[in-house]
C-alpha positions as CSV (number, residue, x, y, z in Angstrom):
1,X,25.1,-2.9,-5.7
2,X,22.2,-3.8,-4.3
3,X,23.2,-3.5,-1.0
4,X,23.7,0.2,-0.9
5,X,19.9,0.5,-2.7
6,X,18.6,-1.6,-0.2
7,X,20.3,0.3,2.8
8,X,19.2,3.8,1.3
9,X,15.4,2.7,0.8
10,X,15.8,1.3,4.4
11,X,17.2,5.4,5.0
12,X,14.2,6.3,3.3
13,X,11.4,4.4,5.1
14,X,13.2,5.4,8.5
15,X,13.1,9.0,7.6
16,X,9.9,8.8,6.8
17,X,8.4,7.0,9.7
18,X,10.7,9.6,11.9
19,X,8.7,12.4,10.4
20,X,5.5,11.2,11.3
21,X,5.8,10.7,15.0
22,X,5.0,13.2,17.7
23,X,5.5,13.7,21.3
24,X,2.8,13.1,23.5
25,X,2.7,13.1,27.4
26,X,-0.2,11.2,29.1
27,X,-1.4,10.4,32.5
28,X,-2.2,6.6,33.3
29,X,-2.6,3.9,35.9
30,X,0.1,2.2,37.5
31,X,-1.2,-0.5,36.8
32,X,-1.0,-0.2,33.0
33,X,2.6,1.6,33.6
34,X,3.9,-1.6,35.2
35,X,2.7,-4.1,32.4
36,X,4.1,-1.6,30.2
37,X,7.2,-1.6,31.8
38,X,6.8,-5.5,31.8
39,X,6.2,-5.9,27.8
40,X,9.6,-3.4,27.4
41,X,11.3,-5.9,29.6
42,X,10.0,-9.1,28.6
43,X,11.1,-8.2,24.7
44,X,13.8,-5.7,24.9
45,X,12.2,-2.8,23.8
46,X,11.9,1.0,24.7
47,X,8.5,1.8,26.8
48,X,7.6,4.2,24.0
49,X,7.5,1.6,22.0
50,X,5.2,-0.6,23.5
51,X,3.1,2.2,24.0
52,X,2.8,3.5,20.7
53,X,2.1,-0.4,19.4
54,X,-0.5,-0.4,22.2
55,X,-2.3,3.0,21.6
56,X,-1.8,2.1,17.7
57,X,-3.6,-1.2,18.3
58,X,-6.3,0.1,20.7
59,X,-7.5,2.9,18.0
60,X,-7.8,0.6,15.4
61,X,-10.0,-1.8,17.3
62,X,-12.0,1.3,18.5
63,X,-12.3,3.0,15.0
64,X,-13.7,-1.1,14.1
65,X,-15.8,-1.1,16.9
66,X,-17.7,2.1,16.0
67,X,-21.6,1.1,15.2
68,X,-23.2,1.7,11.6
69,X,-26.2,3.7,13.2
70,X,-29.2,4.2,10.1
71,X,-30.0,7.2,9.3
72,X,-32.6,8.9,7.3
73,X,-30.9,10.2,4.4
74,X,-30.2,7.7,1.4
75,X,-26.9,8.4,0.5
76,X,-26.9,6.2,-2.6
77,X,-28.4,2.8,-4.4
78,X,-26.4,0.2,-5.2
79,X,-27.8,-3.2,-7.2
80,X,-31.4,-1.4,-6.7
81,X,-30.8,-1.6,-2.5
82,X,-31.2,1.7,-0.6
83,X,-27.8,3.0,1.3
84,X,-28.3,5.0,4.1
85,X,-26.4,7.6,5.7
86,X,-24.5,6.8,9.1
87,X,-26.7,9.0,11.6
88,X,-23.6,7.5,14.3
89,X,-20.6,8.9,15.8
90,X,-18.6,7.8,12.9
91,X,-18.9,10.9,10.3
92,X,-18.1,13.3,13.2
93,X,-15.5,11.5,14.0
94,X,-14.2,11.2,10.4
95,X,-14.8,15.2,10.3
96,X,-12.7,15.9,13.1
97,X,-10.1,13.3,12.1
98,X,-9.7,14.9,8.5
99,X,-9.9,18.7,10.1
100,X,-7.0,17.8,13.3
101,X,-4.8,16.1,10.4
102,X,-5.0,19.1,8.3
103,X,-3.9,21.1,11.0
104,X,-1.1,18.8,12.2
105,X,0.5,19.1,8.6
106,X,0.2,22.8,8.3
């Protein structure tokens, strides 16, 4: 029995994933087409999806690498210790991230 609940959650999380993918068309180097073409090769995959783990990987690392710039404004205290506002990139970035997504589910 457990079979079919298995296979039907598997259903499930496929469906799901499904729903949350776009089509995107982008312009890039040869150069980065080739090795692209060379990762779908060396492991048997589609090209899309080596480029979705790479453009998946490459915003993550970018989101990390975003710097904690001080601002003015203390947002909060915490164990008597002064927290201060990013005055960075990262809150407009968070506000347009938040905004596009809304829009993309609408």
């Amino acid at each position: 029995m457990d079979t079919f609940k298995n296979m039907l959650n598997n259903w499930e999380s496929k469906s799901q994933e499904a729903s949350e993918r776009v089509e995107y068309t982008l312009t890039m180097d040869k150069h980065d087409l080739v090795k692209i073409k060379a990762f779908a090769e060396a492991y048997g995959l589609d090209q899309s999806i080596i480029t979705e783990g790479l453009i998946h990987s490459a915003i993550k690392e970018a989101e990390t690498a975003m710097p904690y710039v001080k601002g003015t404004e203390v947002i909060r205290v915490e164990e008597g210790e002064e927290i201060f506002a990013d005055a960075g990139k990262t809150p407009a970035y968070v506000e347009a991230e938040q905004a596009i997504s809304k829009t993309l589910r609408g």
